[in-house]
N, C-alpha and C positions, 0 to 999 in steps of 0.2 A: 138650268145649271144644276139643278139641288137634282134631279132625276139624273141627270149624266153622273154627278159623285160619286149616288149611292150606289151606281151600279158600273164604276171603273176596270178594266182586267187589272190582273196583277202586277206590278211594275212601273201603274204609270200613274202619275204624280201631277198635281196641278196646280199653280201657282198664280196667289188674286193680291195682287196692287190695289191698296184705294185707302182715301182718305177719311172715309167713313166704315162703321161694321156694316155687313152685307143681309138684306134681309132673308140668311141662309141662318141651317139650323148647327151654331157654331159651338152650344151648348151639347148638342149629342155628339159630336164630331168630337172633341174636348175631352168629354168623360171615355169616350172610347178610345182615345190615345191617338186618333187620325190626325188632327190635328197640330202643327206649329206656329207659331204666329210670331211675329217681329214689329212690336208697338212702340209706342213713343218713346217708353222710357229705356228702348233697347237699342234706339237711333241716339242716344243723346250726348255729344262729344264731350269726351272726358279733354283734362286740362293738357295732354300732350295734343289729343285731336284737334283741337280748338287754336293751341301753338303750331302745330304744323299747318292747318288751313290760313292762320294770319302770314306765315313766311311764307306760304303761297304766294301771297299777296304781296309778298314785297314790302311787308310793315315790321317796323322791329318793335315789339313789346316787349315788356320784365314778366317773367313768370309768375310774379304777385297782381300784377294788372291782370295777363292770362285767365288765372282765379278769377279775378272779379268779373269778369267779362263773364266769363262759363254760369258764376253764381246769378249777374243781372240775367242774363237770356237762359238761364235752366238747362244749357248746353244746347240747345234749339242749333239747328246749321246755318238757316236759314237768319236767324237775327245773329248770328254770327259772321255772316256775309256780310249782311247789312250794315254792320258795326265797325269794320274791315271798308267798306266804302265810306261810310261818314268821316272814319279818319286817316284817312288815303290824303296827304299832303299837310298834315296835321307837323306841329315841330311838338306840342305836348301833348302827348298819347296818355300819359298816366290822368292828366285833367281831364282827357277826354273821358274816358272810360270811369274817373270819379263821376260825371254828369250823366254818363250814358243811360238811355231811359226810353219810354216809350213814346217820350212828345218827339224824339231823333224825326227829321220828315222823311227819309228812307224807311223805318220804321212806321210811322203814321201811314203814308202811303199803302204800301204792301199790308199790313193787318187789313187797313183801311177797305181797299182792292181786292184784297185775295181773301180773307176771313169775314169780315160785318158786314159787306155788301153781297156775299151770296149766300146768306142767311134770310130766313124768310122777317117780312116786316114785326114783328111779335116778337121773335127771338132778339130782333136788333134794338128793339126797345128795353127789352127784360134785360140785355145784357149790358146797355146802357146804363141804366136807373141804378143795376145791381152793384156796378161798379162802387158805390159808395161803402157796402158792405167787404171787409177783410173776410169773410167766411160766408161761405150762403149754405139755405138750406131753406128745403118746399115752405116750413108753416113759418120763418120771418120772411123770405124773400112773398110771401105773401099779404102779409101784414104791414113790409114797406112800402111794395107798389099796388097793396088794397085791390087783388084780384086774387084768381084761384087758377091750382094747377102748377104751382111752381116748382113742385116735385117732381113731375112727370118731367116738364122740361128740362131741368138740370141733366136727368139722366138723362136726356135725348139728345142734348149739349154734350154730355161727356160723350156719348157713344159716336156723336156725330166730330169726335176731335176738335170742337170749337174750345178751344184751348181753358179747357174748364177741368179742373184737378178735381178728382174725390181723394177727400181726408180718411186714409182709414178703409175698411174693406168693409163696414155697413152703407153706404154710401147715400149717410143721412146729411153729412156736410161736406162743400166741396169749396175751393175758391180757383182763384182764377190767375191764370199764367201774370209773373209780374207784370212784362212787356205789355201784355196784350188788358190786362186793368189799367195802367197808363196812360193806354190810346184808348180805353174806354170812357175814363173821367177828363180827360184832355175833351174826347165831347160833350159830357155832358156839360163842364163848365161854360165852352163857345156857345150849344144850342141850348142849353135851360138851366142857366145859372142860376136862376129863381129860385127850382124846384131843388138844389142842394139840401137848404137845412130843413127843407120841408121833409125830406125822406131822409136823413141824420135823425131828427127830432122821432118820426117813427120806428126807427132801429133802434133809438134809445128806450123809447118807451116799453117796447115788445122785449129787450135785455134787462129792464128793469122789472116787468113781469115773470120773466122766465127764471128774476133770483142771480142774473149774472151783472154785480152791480159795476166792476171794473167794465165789461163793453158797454153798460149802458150810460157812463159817464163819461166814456173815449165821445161817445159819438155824438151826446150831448153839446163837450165841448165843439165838436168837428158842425155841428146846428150854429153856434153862437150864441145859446141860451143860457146866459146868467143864472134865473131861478130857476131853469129846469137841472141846471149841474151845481146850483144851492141844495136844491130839494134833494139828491140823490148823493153829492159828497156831505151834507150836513150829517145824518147818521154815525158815519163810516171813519170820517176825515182824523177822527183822534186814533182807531185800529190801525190806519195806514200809515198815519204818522209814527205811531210808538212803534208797527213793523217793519219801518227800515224806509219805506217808500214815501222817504220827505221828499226827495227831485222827482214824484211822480205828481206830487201831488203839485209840487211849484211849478211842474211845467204845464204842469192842465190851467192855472190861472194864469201863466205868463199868454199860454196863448190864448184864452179868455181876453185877456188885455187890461194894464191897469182901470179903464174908466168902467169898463165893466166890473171887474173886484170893486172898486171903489162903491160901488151902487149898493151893495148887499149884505147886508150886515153879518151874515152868514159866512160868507167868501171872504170878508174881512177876517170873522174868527180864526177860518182857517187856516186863512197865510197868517196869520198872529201867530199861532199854534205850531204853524213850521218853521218859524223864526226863534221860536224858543227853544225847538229841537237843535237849531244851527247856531243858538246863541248869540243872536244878534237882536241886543237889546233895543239901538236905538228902532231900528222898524220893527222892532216886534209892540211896540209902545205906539209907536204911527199908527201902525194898522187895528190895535186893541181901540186907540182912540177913535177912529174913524168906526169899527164898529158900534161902539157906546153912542155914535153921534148919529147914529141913522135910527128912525124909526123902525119900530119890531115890536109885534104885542102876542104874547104867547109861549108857549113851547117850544125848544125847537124837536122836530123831527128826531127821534134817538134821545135826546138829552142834551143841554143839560135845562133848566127849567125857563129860565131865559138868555138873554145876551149878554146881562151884567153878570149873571149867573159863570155863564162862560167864561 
């Protein structure tokens, strides 16, 4: 095919359908103007496309549901279909499309079917495991599933259309179609629930080396580890607090969960500290208490020199 291109008469023109790039040299073609090309983000139905495919369908939506629909599936046609059959005899379309997501089993199916099953057994793993991660990139997606190569793959993933986004035109990080991380983590929990906060805990760890203490504390929490999201919001928790980000900080222990806060006298401090901010005396007095009343010998991490300290 690449000896037929380079050597066409004039006039005639040739045209390659496929799901994947072609191992053709699309780079010299490109720089020298021969080339056009018609990619994903050129297919992707804007909020009239998306309205006129649903009243195809015989479905009446509100143009603000529309939005959300185009926003869940990234304008994709195909989870646009799908979305249009899930609620095909529905009486509440706007509930629907609030829920709409990637666990829909029209959706599971088809990813399921048409995307992760003709991916080779490696890929389907990596893309599994990865799902845990909002952003990937070669040296964490390495560090979380403690192998090597994960750079190469992304890009072979992106180029192969396995619905893997690059952020940005260096294409050192990438993440992944909402839809299609969805039905990613929809499997990992059924097949290896176990292994969740086993690879959260290393995504923590590897964003707490890397200096980015906001993901390494998402993901901490997203583990269930108590002192591991002690040890990395103790430092931090009074900057975050005085810079505006009190409900960031309450909803990282709310969904810690009170028996968890309660165990740590750190965690305690915390939520103490952001009740002071909200002015709520009588728990900011609960929670001051309950830290004073747990064991702690030492420092804390950042300051201040102890608990009572604090």
């Amino acid at each position: 095919v690449e000896q037929l291109l380079d050597h066409l008469p004039g006039g005639v023109q040739v045209v390659i359908s496929t799901r994947v790039d072609p191992p053709l040299p699309l780079s010299r073609w490109r720089g020298r103007g021969q080339l056009a090309e018609v990619r994903a983000a050129d297919l992707r139905f804007s909020d009239a496309e998306a309205g006129a495919l649903l009243e195809r369908m015989q479905l009446d939506v509100g143009a603000d549901d529309v939005e959300l629909l185009v926003e869940r599936t990234e304008g994709w046609a195909a989870g646009l279909s799908l979305a249009g059959l899930s609620m095909s005899g529905r009486d509440d379309t706007t509930g629907f499309v609030q829920d709409f997501a990637g666990t829909d089993r029209h959706v599971l199916d088809y990813l399921g079917s048409e995307v992760l099953a003709g991916l080779a057994p490696d890929a389907q793993r990596f893309l599994v495991r990865s799902s845990v991660l909002q952003r990937l990139s070669g040296p964490l997606c390495d560090a979380v599933m403690e192998r090597r190569g994960s750079g190469r793959l992304l890009q072979d993933l992106e180029h192969s259309n396995a619905f893997v986004v690059p952020l940005g035109g260096t294409r050192e990080w990438y993440r992944l179609h909402h839809l299609f991380g969805e039905v990613l983590r929809s499997e990992l929990r059924s097949e290896h629930a176990g292994l969740v906060p086993v690879l959260h805990r290393r995504a923590s760890r590897w964003f707490a080396e890397a200096g980015m203490t906001f993901e390494a504390i998402e993901h901490a929490v997203e583990a269930g580890d108590p002192g591991l999201v002690a040890d990395l919001l103790g430092p931090v928790s009074l900057a975050y607090l005085g810079g505006g980000q009190v409900d960031t900080v309450r909803a990282w222990l709310d969904r810690l969960g009170e028996e968890s806060v309660a165990t740590d006298p750190r965690l305690c401090l915390a939520a103490g500290a952001g009740q002071i901010v909200l002015g709520d005396d009588p728990e900011m007095t609960r929670r001051l208490d309950r830290a004073e009343e747990l064991p702690y010998d030492g420092e804390l991490p950042g300051g201040p020199a102890s608990i009572e300290a604090g």
